[in-house]
matplotlib code that plots the C-alpha trace (Angstrom):
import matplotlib.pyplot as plt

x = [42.3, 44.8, 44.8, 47.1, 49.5, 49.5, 50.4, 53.1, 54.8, 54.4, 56.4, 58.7, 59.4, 59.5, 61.5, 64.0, 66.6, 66.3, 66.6, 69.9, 71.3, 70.5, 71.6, 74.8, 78.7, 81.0, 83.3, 80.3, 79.1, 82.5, 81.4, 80.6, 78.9, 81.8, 83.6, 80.9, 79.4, 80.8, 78.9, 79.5, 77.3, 78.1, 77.2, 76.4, 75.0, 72.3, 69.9, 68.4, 65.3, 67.0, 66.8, 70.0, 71.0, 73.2, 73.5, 73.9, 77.0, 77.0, 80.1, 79.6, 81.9, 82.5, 79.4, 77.3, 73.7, 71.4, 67.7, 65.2, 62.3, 60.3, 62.8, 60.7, 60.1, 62.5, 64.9, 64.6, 63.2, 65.7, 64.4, 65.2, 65.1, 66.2, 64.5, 67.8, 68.5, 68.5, 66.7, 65.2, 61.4, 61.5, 64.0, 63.4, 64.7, 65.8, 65.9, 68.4, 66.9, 67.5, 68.6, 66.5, 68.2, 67.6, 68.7, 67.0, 63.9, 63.6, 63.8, 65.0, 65.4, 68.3, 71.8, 75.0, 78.7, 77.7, 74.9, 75.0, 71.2, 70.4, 68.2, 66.8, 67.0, 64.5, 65.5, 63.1, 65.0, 66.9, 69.3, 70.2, 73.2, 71.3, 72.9, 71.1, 71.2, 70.3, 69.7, 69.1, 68.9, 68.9, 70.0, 72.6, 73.0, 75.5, 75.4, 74.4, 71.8, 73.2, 71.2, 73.1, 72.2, 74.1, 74.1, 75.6, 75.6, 76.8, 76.7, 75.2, 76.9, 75.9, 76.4, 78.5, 79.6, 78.4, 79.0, 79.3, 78.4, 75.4, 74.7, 75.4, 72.8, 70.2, 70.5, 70.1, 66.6, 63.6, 61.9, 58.4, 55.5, 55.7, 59.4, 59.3, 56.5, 53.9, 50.3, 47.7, 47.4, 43.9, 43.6, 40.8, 40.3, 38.7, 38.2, 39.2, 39.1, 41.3, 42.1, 42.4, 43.5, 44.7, 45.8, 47.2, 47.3, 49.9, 50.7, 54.6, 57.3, 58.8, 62.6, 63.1, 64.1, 62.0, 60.7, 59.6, 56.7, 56.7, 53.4, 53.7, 50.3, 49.9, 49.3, 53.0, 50.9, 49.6, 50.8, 52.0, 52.7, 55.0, 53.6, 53.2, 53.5, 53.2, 53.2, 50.1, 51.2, 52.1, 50.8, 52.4, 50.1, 50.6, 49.3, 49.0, 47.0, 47.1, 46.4, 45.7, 46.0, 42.8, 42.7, 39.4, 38.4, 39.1, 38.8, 42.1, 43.3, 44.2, 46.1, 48.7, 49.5, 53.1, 54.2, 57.9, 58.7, 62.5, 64.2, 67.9, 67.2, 66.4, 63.4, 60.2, 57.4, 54.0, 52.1, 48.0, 46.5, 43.0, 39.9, 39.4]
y = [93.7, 95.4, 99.0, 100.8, 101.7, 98.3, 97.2, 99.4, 98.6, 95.1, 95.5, 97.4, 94.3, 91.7, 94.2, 96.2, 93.4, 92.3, 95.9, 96.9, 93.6, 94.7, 98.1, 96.8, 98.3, 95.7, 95.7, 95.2, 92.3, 90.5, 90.7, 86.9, 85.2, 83.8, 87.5, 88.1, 85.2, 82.2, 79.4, 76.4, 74.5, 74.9, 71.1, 72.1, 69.7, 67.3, 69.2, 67.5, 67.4, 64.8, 67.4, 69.0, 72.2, 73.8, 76.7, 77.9, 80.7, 83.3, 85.3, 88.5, 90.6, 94.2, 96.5, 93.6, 92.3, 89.7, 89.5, 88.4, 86.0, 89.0, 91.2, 94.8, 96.8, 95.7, 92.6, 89.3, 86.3, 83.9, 80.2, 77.0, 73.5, 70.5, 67.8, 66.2, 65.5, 61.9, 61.3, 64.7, 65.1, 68.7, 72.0, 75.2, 78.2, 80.3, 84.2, 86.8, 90.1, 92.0, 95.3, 98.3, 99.4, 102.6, 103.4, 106.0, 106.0, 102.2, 100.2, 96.8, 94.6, 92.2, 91.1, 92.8, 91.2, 87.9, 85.9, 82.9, 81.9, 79.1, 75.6, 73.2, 69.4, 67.3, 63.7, 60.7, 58.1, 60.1, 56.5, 56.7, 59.1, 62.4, 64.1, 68.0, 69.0, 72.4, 74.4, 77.7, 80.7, 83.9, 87.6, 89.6, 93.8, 96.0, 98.9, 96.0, 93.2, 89.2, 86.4, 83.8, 79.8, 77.2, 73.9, 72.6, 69.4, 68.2, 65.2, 66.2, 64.0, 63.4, 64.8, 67.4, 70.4, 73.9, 76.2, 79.8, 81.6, 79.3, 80.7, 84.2, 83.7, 82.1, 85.2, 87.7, 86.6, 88.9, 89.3, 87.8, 90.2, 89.0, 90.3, 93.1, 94.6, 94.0, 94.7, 95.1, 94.7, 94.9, 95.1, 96.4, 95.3, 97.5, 96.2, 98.0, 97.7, 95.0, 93.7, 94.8, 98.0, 96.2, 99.0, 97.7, 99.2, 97.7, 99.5, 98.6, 100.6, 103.5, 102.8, 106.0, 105.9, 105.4, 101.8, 99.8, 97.2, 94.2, 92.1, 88.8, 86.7, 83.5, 83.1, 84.1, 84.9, 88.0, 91.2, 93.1, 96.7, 98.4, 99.7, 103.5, 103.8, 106.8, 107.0, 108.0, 108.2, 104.9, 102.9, 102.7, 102.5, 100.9, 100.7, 98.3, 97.1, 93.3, 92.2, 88.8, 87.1, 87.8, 91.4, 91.4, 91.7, 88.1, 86.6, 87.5, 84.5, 87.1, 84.5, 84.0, 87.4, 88.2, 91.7, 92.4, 95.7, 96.6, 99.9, 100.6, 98.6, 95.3, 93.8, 92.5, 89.8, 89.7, 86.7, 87.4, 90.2, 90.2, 91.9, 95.2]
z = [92.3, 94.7, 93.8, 92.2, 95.1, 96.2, 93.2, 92.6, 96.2, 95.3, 91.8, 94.0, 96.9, 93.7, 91.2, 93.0, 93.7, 89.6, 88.9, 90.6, 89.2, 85.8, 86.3, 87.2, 85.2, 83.7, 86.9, 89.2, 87.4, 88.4, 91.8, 92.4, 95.3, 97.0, 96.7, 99.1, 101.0, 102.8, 104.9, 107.0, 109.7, 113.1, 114.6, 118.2, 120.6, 122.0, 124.2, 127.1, 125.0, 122.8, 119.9, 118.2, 118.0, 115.8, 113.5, 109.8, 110.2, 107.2, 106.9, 104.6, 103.0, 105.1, 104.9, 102.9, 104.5, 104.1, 104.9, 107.8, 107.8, 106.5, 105.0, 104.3, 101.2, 98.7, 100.7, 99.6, 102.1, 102.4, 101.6, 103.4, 101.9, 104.4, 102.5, 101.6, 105.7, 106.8, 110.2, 110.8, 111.5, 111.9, 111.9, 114.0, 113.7, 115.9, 114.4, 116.6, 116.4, 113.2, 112.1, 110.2, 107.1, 105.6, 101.7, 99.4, 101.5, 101.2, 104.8, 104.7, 107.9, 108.2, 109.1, 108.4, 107.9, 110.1, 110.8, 113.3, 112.4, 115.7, 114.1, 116.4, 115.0, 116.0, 114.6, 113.5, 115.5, 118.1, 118.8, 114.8, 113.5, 112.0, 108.9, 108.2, 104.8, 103.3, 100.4, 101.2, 98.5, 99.6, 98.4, 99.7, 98.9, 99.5, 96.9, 94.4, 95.1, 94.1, 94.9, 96.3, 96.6, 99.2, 99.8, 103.2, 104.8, 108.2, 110.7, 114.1, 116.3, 120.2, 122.2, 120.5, 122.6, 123.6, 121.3, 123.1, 119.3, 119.1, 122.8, 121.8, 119.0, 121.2, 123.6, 120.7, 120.2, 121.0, 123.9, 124.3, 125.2, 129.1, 129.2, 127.5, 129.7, 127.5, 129.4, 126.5, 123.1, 120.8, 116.8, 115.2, 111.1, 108.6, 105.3, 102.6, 98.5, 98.2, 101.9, 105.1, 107.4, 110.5, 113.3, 116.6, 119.5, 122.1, 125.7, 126.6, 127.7, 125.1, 124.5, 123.4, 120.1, 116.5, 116.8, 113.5, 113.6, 111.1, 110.5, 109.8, 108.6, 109.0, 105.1, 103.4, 100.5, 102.0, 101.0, 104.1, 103.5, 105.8, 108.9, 110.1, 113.6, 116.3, 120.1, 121.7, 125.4, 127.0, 123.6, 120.7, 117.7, 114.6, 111.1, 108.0, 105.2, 104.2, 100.6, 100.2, 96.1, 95.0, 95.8, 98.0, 102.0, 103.4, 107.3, 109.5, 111.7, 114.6, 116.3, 113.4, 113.5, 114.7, 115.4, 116.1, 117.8, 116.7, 117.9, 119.3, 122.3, 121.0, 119.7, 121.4, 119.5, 120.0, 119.1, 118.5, 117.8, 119.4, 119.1, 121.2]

ax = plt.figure().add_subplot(projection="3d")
ax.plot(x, y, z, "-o")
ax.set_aspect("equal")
plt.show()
């Protein structure tokens, strides 16, 4: 079984958004989603590819936020359901870099006021009409937490047009390892109780400002716990321990691990995390 601290930062990430709602005065429970949250599809156009690209655009009330694909200590993952789309074999998206939230020593990672979230639509048949349908749930905090749940539907004709906010998106993404001056990177695993200690170790340039380092598993069911990190010279050295379900050591897929570096500058993702 995880241990004790585990299990407590776990409750936390699952609790936290139930217990602000809960905690909520009379006035504050007025607050309803669309006070706060508003969302269309922006149809884009045919790449040369034959696939479509477009984007889900989420406008937020001032000083409100919403979460990225791994949203940190206590945000909630936002969760995509196309299944209703006619002629689609396959979405992609396409995450901008996010932001670091700090709030009562609890770091979020996310997107503040707007989100223009890029997908790339790859159709069945791409001579037939396509028609992408979503339902996506998701939470959204200011100095309360609401979960919030859309459904949005759209015809992506070709060829469509550029769309310079789709572009503006596309641009925001983060840098690979290659461009962002990557030239190492090595993981050692120790097991522990109830998972793993993974500690990488990645030499790229320092931006010079605090940088944050979120692990990503190839198993969403693992338990990530929020990274420590230092500067040792040129590297920059990162901690974390991974928890999988049953609470015990298990075998890493090192090449499903994703590590995105996020400071002031920008953010940089490294895919792999080899041995030594």
């Amino acid at each position: 079984m995880p241990s004790p601290t585990h299990y407590v930062a776990g409750m936390i990430r699952t609790l936290r958004p139930l217990s602000l709602l809960i905690a909520l005065t009379a006035p504050a429970l007025a607050t309803a989603e669309e006070d706060v949250l508003t969302a269309t599809f922006r149809p884009g156009w045919q790449l040369d590819s034959g696939a479509r690209m477009a984007a889900v655009d989420l406008t937020l009330a001032p000083g409100w936020k919403t979460y990225w694909r791994s949203p940190g200590e206590a945000g909630i993952p936002p969760s995509f359901d196309w299944s209703a789309s006619k002629n689609v074999k396959s979405v992609r998206i396409h995450w901008p870099a996010p932001s670091v939230f700090e709030s009562n020593g609890i770091r979020t990672i996310g997107y503040q006021d707007r989100l223009v979230l890029p997908v790339e639509v790859t159709a069945i048949d791409p001579a037939r009409p396509v028609t992408l349908s979503l339902r996506l749930d998701l939470g959204v905090c200011y100095d309360i937490c609401l979960p919030a749940s859309l459904s949005l539907s759209s015809d992506l004709a070709a060829p469509g047009a550029p769309d310079d906010g789709i572009r503006a998106a596309l641009a925001n993404r983060a840098a690979t390892a290659g461009e962002a001056g990557v030239t190492k990177v090595s993981c050692t695993i120790d097991p522990i109780r109830d998972g793993l200690r993974l500690t990488a170790r990645l030499q790229l340039p320092d931006p010079g400002s605090p940088e944050v380092v979120a692990f990503e598993t190839a198993d969403p069911a693992v338990w990530v716990a929020t990274a420590v990190t230092q500067r040792e010279g040129g590297d920059l050295v990162a901690m974390t321990e991974l928890v999988p379900p049953n609470g015990a050591p298990f075998e890493l897929e090192r090449s499903g691990v994703t590590m995105t570096i996020l400071s002031k500058t920008g953010a940089v993702e490294v895919v792999g995390c080899p041995a030594p």
